[in-house]
Structures are given as structure tokens and as C-alpha cells.
MARPA-47248 format. One record per atom (N, C-alpha, C, CB): residue in three letters; x, y, z. Coordinates in steps of 0.02 Angstrom, whole numbers, plus 50000, padded with zeros to 5 digits. Glycine has a CB too. Layout:
<pados>
ALAXYZ...
</pados>
This chain:
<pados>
UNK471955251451610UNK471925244951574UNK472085239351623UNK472435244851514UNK471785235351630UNK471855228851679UNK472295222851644UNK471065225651697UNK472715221051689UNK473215214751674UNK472925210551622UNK473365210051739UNK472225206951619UNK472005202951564UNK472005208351482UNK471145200051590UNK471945213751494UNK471915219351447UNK472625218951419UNK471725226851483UNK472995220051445UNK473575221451447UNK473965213751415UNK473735224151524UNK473695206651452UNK474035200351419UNK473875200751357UNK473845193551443UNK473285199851334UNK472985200151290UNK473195206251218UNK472425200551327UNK473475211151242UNK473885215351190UNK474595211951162UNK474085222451228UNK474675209951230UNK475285207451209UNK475595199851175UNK475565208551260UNK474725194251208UNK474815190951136UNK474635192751067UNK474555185951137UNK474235198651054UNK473975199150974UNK474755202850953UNK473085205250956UNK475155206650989UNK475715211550947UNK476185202550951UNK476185221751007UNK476345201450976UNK476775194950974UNK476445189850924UNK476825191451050UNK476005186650925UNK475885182750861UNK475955187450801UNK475155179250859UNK475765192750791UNK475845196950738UNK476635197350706UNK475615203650765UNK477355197250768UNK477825199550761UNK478065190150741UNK478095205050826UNK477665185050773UNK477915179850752UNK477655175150685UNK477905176750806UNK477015177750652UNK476745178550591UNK477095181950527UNK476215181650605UNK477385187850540UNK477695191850477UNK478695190250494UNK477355202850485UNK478955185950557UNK479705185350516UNK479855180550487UNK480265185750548UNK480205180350462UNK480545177950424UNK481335172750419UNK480545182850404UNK481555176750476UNK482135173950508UNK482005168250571UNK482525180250535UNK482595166350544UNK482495159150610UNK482775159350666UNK482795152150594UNK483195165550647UNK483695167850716UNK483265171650759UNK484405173150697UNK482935175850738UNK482305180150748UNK482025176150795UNK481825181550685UNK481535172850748UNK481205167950807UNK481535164350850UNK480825163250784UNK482015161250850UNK482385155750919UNK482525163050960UNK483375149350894UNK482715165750946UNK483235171350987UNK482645178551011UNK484025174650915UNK482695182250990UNK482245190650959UNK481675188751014UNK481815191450847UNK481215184650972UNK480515186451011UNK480485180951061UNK479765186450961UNK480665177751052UNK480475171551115UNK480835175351175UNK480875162051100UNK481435177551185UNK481615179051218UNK481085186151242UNK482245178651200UNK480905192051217UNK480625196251225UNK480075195251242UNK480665199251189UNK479605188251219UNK479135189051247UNK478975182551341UNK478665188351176UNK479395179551306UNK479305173951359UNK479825172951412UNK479255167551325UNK480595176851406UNK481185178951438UNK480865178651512UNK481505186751410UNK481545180551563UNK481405182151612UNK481305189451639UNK481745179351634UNK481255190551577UNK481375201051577UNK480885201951504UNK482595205551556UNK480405197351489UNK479955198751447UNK479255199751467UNK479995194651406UNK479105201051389UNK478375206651408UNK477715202951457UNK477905209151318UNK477665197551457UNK477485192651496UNK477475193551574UNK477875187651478UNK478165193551569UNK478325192651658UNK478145199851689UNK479285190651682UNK478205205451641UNK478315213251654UNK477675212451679UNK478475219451591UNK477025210851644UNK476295211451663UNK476295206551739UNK475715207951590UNK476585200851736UNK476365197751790UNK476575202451858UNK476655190351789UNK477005203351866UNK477245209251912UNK476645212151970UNK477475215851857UNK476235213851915UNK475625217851928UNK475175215051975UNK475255219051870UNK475185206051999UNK474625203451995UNK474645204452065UNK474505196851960UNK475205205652100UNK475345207552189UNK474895210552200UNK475955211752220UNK474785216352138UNK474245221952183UNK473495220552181UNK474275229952151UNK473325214952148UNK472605213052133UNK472445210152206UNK472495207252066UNK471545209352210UNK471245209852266UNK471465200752244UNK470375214452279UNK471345197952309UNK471705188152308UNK470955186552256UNK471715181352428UNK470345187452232UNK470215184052213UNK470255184752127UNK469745183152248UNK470565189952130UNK470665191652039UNK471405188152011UNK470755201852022UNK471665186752064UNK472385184452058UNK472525175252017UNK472685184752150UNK471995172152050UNK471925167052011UNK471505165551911UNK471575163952066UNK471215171551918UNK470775170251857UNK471185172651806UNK470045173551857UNK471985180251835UNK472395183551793UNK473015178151797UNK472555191551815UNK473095174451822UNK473705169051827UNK473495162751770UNK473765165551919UNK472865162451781UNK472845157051718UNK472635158351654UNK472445151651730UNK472485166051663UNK472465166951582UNK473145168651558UNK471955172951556UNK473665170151599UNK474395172451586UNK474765164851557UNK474815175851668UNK474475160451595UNK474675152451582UNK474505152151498UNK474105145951637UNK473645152151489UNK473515152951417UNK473855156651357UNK473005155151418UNK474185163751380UNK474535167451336UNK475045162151321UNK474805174551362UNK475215162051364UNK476185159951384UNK476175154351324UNK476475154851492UNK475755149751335UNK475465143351300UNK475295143351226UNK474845141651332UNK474995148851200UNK474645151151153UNK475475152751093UNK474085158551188UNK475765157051130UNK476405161951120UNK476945154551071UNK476835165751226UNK476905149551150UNK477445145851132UNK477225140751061UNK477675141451201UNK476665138951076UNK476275132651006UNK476385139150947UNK475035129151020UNK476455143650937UNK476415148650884UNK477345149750869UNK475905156650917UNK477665147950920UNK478455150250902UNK478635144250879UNK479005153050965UNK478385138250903UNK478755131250883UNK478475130150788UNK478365123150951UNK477825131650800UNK477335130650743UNK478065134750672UNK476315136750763UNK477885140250701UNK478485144750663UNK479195143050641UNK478625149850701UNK479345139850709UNK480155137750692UNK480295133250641UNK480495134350747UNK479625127750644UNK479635122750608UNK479585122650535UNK479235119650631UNK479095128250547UNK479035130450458UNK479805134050416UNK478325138150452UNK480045136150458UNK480615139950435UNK480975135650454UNK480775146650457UNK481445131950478UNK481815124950475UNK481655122750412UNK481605119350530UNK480885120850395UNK480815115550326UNK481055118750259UNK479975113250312UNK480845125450271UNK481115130350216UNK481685130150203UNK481045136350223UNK482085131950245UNK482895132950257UNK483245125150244UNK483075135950349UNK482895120350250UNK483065114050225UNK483085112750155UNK482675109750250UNK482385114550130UNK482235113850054UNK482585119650013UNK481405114250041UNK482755125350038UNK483075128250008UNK483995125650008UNK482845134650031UNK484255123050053UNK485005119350040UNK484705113450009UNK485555117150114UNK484215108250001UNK484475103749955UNK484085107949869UNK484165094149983UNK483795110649864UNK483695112549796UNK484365114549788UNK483135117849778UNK484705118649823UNK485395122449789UNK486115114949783UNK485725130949865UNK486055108449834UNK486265102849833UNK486295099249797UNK486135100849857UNK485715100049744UNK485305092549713UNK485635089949688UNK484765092149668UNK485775083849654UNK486105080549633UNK485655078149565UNK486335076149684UNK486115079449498UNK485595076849458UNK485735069249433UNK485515081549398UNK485505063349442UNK485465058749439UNK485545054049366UNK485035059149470UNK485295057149328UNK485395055349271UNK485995058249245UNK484865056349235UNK486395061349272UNK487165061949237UNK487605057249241UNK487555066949259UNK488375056449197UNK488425050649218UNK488865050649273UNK488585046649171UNK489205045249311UNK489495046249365UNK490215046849363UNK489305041949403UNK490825048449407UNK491315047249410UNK491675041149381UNK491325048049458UNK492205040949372UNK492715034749342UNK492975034849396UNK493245035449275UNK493115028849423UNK493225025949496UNK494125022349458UNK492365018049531UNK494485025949487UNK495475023749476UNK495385015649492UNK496235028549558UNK495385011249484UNK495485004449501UNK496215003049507UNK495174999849451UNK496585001949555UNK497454999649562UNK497594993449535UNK497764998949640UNK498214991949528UNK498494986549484UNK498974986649531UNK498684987349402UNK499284980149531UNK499984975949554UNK500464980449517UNK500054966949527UNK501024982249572UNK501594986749528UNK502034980449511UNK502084993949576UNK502354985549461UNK502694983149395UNK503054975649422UNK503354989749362UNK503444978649476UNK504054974649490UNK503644968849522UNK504674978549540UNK503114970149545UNK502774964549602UNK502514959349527UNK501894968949672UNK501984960849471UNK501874958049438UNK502444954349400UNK501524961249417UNK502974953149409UNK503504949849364UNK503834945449414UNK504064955249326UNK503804947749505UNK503874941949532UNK503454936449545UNK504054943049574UNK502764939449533UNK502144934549517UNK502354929749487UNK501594936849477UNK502424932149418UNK502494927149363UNK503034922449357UNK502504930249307UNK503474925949411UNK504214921949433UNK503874915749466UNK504814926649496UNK503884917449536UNK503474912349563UNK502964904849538UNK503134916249588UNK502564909849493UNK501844904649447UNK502564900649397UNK500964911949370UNK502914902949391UNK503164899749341UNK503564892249366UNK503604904949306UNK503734892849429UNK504164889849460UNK503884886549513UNK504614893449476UNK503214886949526UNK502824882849577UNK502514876549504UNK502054889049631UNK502594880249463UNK502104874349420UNK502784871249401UNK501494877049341UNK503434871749408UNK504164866249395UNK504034861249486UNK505314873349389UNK503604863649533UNK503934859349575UNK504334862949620UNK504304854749542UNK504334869949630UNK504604873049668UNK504354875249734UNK504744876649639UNK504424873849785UNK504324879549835UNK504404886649837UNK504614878449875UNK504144890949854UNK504284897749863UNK504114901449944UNK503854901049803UNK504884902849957UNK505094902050042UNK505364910150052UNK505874894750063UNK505174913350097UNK505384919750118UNK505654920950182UNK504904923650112UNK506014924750201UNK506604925350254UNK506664929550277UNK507154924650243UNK506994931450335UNK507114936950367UNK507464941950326UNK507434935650423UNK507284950050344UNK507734952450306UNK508314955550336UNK507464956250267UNK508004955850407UNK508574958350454UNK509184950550455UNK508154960650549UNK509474949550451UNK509884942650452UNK510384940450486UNK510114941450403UNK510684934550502UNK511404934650537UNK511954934550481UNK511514927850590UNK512674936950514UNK513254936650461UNK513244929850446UNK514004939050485UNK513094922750490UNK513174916450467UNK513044912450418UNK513044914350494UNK512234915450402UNK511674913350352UNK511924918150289UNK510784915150383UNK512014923050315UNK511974929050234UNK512634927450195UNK512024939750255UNK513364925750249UNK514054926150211UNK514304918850220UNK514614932150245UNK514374917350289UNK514824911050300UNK514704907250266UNK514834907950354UNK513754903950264UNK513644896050271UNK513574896750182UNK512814892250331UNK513664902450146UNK513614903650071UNK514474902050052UNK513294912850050UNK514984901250079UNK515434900250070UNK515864906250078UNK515414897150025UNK515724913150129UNK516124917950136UNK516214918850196UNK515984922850107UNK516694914550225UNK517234916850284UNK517194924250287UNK518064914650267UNK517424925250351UNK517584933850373UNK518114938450349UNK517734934450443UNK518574933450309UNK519104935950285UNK519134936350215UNK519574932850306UNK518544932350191UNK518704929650122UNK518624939250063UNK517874921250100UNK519084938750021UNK518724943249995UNK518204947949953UNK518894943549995UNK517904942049942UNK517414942249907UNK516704946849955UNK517304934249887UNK517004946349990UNK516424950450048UNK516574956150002UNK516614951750152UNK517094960149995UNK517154968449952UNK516614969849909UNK517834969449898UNK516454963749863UNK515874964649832UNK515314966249825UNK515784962849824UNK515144966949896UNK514584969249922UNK514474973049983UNK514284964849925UNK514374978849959UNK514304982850018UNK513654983850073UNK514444988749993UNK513824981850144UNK513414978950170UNK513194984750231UNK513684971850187UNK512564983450242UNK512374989250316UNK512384986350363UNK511674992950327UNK512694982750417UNK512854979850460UNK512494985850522UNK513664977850452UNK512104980850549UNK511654982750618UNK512084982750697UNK510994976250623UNK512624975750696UNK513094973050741UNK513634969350699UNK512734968250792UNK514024969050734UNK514614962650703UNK514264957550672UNK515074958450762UNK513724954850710UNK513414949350667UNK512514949250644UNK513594942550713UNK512154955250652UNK511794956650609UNK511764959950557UNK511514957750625UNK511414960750504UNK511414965050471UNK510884966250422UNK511904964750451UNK510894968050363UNK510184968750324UNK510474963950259UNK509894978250300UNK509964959750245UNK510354953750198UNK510484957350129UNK509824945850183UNK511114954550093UNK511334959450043UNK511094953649990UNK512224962650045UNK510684949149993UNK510474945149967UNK509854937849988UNK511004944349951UNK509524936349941UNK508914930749976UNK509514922949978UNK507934929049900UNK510034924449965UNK510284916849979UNK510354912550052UNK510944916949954UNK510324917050111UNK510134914350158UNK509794910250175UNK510044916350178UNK509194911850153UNK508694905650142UNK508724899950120UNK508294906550113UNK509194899550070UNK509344893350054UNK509654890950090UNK509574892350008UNK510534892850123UNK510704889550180UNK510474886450250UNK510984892150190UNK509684890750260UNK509044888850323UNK508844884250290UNK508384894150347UNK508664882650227UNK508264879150208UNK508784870150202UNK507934883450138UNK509434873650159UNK509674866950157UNK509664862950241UNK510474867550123UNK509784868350277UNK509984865250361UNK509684859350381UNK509764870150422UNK508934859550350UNK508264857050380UNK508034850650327UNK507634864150382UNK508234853850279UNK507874848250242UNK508084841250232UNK507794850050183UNK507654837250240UNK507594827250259UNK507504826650149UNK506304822750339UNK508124823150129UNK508414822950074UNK508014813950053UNK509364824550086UNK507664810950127UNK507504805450097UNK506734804750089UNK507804800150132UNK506524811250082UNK505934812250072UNK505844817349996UNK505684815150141UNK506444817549955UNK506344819649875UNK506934824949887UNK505434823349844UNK506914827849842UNK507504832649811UNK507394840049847UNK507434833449718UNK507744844049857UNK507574850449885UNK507604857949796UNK508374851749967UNK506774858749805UNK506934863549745UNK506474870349765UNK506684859749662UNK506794875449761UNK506514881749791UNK506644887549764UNK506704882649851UNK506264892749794UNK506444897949750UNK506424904849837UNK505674898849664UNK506584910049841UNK506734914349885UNK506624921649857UNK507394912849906UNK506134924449849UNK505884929549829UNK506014936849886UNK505154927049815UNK506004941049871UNK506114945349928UNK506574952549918UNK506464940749979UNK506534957549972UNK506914965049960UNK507534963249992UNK506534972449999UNK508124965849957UNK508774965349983UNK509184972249989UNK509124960549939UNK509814973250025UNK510034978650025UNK510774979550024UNK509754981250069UNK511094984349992UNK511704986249981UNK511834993550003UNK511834985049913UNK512424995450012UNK512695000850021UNK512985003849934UNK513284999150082UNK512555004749895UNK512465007849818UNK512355012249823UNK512075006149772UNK512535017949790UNK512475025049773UNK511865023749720UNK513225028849742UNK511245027449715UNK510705026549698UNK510755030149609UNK510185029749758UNK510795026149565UNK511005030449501UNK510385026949451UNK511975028849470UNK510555027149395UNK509995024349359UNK509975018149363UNK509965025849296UNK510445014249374UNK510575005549364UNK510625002349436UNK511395003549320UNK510505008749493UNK510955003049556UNK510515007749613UNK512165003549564UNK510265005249667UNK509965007349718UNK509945003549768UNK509465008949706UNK510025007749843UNK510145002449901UNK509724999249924UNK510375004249953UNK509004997249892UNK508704993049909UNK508384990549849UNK508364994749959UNK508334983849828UNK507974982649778UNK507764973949781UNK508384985249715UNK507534970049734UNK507394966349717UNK507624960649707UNK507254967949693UNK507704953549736UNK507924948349712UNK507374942149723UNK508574947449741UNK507624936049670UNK507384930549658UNK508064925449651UNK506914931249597UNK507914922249727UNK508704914649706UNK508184908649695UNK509484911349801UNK508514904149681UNK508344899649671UNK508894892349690UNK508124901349612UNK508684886549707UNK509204881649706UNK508804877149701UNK509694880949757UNK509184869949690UNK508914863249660UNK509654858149669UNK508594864549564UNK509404854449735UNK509794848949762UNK509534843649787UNK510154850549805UNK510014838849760UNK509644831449729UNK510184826649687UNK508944833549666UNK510154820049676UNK510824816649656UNK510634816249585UNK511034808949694UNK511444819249576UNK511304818849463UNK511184824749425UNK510474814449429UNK511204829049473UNK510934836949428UNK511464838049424UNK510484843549455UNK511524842049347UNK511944844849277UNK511854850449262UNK511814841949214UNK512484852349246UNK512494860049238UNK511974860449162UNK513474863649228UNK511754857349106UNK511214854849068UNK510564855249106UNK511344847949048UNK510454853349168UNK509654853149221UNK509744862349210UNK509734848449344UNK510374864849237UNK510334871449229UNK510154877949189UNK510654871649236UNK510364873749124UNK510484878749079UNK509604879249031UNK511284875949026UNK509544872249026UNK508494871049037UNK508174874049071UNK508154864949068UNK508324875049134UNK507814878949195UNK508144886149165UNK507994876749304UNK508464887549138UNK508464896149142UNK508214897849068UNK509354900249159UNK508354893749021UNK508064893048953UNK507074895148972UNK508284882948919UNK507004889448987UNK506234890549024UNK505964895949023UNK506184889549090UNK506394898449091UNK506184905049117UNK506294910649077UNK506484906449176UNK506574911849057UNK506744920449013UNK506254918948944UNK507864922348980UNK506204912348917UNK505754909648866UNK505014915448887UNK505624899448880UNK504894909448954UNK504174914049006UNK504344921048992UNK504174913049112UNK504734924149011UNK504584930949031UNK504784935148971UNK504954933149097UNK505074934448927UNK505164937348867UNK505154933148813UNK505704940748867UNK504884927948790UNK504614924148736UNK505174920348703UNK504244928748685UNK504944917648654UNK505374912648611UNK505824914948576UNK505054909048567UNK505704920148545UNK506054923748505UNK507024923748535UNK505604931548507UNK506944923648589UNK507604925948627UNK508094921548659UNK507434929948680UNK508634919348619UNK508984913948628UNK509514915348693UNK509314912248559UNK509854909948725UNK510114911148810UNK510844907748800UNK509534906048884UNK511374909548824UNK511974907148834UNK512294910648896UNK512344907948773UNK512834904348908UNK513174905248980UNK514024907348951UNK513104896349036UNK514034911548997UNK514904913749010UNK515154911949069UNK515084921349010UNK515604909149075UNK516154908049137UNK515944915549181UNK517164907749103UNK515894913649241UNK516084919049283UNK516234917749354UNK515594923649281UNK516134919849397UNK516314918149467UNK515834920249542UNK517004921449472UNK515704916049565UNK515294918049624UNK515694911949669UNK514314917649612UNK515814915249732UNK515954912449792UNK515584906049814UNK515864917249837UNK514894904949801UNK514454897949838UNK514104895349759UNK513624900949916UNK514814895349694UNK514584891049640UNK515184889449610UNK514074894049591UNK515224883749609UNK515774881849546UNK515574875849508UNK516554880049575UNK515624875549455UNK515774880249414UNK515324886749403UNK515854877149362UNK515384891549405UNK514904898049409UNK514974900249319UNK515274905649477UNK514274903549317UNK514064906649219UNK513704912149258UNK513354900349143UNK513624915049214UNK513134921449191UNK512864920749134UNK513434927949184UNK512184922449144UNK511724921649086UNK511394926549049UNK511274918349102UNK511494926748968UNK511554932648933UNK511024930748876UNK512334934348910UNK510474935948878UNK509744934248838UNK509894938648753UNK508864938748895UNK509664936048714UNK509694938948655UNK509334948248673UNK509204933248595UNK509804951648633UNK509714960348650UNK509064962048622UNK510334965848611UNK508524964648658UNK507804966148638UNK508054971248588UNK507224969048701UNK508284974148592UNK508394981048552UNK508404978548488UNK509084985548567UNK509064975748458UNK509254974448402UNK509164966848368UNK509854976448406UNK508934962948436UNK508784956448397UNK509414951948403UNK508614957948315UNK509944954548417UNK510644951448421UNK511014953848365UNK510644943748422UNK511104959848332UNK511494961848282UNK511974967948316UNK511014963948219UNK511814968348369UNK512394974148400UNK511954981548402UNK513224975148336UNK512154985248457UNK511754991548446UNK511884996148523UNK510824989348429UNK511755000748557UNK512085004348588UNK511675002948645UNK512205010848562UNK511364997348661UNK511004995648717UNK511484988348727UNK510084995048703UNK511654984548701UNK512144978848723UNK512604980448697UNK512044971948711UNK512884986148697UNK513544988248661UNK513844984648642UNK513954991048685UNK513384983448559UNK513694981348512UNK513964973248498UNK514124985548514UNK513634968948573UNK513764961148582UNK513104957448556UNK513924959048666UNK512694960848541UNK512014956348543UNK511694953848582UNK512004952148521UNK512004955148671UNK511774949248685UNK511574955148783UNK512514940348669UNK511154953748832UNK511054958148870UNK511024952548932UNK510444962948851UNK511544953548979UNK511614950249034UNK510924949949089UNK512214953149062UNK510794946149128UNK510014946449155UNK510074943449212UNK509424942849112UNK510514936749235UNK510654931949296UNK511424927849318UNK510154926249282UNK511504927749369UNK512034923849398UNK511804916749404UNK512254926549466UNK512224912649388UNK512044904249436UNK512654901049418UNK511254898149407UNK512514896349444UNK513044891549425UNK512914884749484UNK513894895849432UNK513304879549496UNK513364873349515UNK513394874549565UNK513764869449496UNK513124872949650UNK513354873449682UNK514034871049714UNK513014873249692UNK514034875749760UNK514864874849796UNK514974868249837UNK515034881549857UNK515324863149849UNK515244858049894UNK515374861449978UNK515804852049870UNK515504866749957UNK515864868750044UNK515114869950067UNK516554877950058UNK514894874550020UNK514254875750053UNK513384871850081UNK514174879750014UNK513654864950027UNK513124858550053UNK513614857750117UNK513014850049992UNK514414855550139UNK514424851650176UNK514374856150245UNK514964847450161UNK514414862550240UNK514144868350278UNK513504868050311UNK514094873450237UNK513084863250281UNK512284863050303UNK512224856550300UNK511714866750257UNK512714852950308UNK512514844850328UNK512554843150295UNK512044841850349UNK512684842150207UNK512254838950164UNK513024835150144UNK511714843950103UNK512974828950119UNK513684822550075UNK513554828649998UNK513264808550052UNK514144831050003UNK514394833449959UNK514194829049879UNK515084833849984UNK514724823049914UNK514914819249864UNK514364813349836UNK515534816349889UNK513904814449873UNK513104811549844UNK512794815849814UNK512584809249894UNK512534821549839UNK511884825949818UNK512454834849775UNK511214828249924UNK512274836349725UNK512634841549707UNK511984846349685UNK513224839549648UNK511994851549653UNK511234856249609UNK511774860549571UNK510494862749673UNK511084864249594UNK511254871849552UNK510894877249584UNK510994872149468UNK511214881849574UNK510864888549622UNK510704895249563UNK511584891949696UNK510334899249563UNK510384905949522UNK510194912249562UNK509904905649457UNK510324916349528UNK509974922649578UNK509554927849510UNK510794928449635UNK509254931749521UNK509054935849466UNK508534943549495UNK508584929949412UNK508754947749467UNK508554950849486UNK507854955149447UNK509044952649502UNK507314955649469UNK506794958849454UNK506584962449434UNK506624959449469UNK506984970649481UNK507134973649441UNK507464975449375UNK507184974749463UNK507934972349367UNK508294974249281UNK507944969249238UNK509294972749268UNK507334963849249UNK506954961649209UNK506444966449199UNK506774955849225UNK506174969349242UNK505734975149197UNK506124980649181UNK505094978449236UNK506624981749192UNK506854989649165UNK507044984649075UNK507874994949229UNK507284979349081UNK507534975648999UNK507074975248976UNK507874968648986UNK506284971349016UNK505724969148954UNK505294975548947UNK505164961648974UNK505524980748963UNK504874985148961UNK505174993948938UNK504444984849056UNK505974990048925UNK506334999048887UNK506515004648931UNK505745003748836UNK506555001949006UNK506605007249049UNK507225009349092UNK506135006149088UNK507395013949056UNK508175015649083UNK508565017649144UNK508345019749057UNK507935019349183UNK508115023749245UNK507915018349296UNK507665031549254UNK508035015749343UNK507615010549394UNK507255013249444UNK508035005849431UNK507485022649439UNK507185022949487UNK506525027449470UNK507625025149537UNK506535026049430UNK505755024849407UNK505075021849436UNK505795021249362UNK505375017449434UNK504735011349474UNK504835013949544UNK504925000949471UNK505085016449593UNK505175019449668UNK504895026249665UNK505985019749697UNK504695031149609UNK504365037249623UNK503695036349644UNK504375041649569UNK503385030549619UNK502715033749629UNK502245036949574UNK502825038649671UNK502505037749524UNK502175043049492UNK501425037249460UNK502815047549422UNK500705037049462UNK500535033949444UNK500515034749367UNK500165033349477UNK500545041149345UNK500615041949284UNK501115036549238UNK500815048449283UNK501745034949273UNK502335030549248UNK501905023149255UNK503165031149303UNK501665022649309UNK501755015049334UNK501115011349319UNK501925014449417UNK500645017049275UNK499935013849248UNK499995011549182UNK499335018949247UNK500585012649158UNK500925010349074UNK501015000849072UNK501985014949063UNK500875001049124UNK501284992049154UNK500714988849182UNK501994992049231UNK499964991449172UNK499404989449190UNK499204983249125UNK498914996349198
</pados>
């Protein structure tokens, strides 16, 4: 049998073997390699062509070219068909049916506590307020002194503080800001009225009512002629806003270091309406904010004539306005996470 005899067998068994598979591995791998390899049936015949007389050598070299040629347009042809298959068969098993309906897409909401300082804010930019934010890392000067608490005084006990250095620390309150703020402010250009929104921190054992980091809103208003009356209006206002008309407001004597005369302010008891009941044990009435008059030590602390310009300062906290307007006993509630809890407040 002569080498053209011989190519020629071996393209009809090879298109034959690349006609009936099936596999794709087959073809990339199996026969291409076997037939067109460097140890395939191809090269095995060429071998032969040394022994041919020189002029048969050219006419068996280019019909070997033709096989070779023939072989490969027949493996690609193949691959391709089986690629498209192997395609159409993953998206039929893929498909997507189109006319079903689609997913419900979670849309997020403002958490609880953030939406109530919103409304803090909106409520108090439309009085004429500024709303000013502060460091939270702080100095002892701004957070205790220039508030009216000396290093000795003891009212510091009251608050247990995480001190970074002797004189940094993490503010155990937003009243700082007000003392930056009084520092600066030009009194002949209108009244100074603001509000200080922001995370504060204590050394609290984390229980249902008390955690070492949480929530405050101060506020102050200094200017010549303001009445503990300017006061007791601006907080009337506000708890009005955030828990409605229904809920009448009164002040008790109490005491804070950078207010005198200092109150606490006590909102009619959601629970019972003001008839007594085991949520205001039995007073009617559910405590909610500190304020009171400011201190003169603490204007003349920041520059300001005492004895011209006087206000009022408050503080309030955020958290125990949503744990009061919304029945929620635990605070640390709103800090899990759970969206299940915190989509009730949507």
C-alpha cells in the first residue's frame, strides 16, 4: 500500500471517528491528538516519505498537507457544533421564565433612634435653631470645666467617664459644644440658639434602661430677657411634636451643675393617661428631660456679661423617647440589629 493509500485511509477512519462522537472532550483531546499529535497517525505515515524516490516526495507531502487540512476544518466544524449544543442544553436547563413574578426587593428605612433625632432637629431648625456637632473624642475643659465642673467638684461622680489621658476623654455628654459654641459667638449679631445632636458615652453597666454608649440632644438659647417661661414653651412644643397634644408637661426642682435654677421635665404617663399605673409607678406622670437656666459661671467661663445675656439650656435623650413613645422596655433593643424588631418603626 503506498503512503497516498495509506493517508487517505486514515482520513476516511478519522472523519468517520469525528462524525459519530459525541463528546467534546473526545474531540479537543482523543482524536485530534491521535490523529494530528506528534505521535499521530499522520506523522506515523509521513515517516515513510524518506524512502520515496525525490520525485514522489513532493506530490506525497502535499497531499499529507490536504489530509492534515481536511482533518482539522472537520474537528473545528465538530467542536463547534458540540459547544452550541452543550450551550443550548445549560440554558434550556437555566431558563428563566419571565412571566413569573419577580422578587420583593427589602427597601431600608432610617433606624428608630435616627428617625426621632430627625424630627428633633426639623423641629428646632424651623424655631430658629442651629444644629452643631462636635467632637466626640473631647477635652476635660470643654466636657467638665467650662460646664461649670472644676476637677474637684463633685458632681463629676455622676458620671462615669472613659478617660483616654488626664485631659482627653470620650464626651459623657453633647454639652461641650455649647461651651465651643458660646466661646465664638459675636452676641451683636442676634441671640445664640442651638441644638447639639450626637453619640455620647458613660462607664454604665449595659441593662435594660442604661448602656455605655447612647444618644443625646442639648440644646441652649442665650440672649437678653429669656425666662424660665421661654423655657417651659420650648419644651411644651417639643414633646407636644413628638408625642401629641394629648400629653400635658410640668417641671420639678432638680439639680444640674451648669443650671440654676435647674427642673426636670415630666410628660403625662402614655400608659395610663395620668391616673397612676406600674409604668410611672403610680405618679401619672413619666420623666423624659433635664434643663434648666443657665449657670452664670458658665457664660462668664466663655466670655459672655453674665449680668446682660442669661438662657436656658436642656438635654434629652433619644433614646428613652423611643423606648416611652413606642412601649419599648429593653433599650437594647434598638442595638441588636434584629431587622425583624426594627422594621415595626418603619
Amino acid at each position: 500500500m503506498s503512503l497516498q493509500d495509506e493517508l487517505q485511509s486514515v482520513l476516511k477512519e478519522g472523519l468517520e471517528k469525528i462524525n459519530h462522537s459525541t463528546d467534546l472532550k473526545e474531540i479537543t483531546n482523543d482524536i485530534k491528538v491521535n490523529l494530528l499529535g506528534k505521535k499521530g497517525e499522520i506523522t506515523k505515515v509521513l515517516r515513510g516519505i524518506k524512502d520515496l524516490p525525490n520525485e514522489e516526495k513532493p506530490l506525497v507531502g502535499q497531499y499529507a498537507n490536504k489530509v492534515r487540512d481536511e482533518i482539522q476544518t472537520a474537528l473545528a466544524n465538530k467542536q463547534e457544533i458540540l459547544e452550541n449544543e452543550a450551550l443550548n442544553a445549560k440554558l434550556s436547563a437555566e431558563k428563566i421564565d419571565v412571566t413569573l413574578p419577580g422578587s420583593t426587593t427589602r427597601v431600608g428605612h432610617p433606624h428608630v433612634i435616627q428617625s426621632i433625632i430627625d424630627q428633633i432637629c426639623d423641629m428646632f431648625m424651623g424655631m430658629g435653631y442651629e444644629v452643631l456637632s462636635g467632637p466626640e473624642v473631647e477635652e476635660d475643659k470643654y466636657n467638665f470645666e467650662m460646664m461649670n465642673l472644676p476637677k474637684d467638684h463633685p458632681a463629676r461622680d455622676m458620671q462615669d467617664t472613659f478617660y483616654i489621658t488626664k485631659e482627653i476623654l470620650m464626651r459623657t455628654q453633647t454639652s461641650p459644644m455649647q461651651a465651643r459654641t458660646l466661646e465664638k459667638h459675636d452676641f451683636s449679631k442676634g441671640p445664640l440658639k442651638m441644638i447639639s445632636p450626637g453619640v455620647v458615652y458613660r462607664r454604665d453597666t449595659d441593662d435594660p434602661t442604661h448602656s455605655h454608649q447612647f444618644h443625646q440632644v442639648e440644646g441652649i438659647v442665650i440672649d437678653e430677657n429669656i425666662t424660665m417661661g421661654d423655657l417651659k414653651g420650648t419644651l411644651e412644643f417639643l414633646t407636644h411634636q413628638l408625642f401629641g397634644d394629648k400629653f400635658d408637661v410640668r417641671l420639678r426642682p432638680s439639680y444640674f451643675p451648669f443650671t440654676e435654677p435647674s427642673v426636670e421635665a415630666d410628660i403625662t404617663c402614655f400608659k395610663c393617661n395620668g391616673k397612676g399605673c406600674d409604668v410611672c409607678k403610680n405618679t401619672g406622670w413619666i420623666e423624659v428631660l433635664g434643663a434648666g437656666m443657665v449657670h452664670p459661671n458658665v457664660l462668664e467661663m466663655a466670655g459672655v456679661d453674665s449680668q446682660k445675656y442669661g438662657g436656658f439650656a436642656f438635654g434629652l435623650g433619644p433614646d428613652r423617647f423611643a423606648m416611652l413613645k413606642y412601649g419599648v422596655d429593653d433599650i437594647r433593643d434598638f442595638y441588636l440589629n434584629d431587622v425583624r424588631f426594627l422594621s415595626q418603626f418603619n
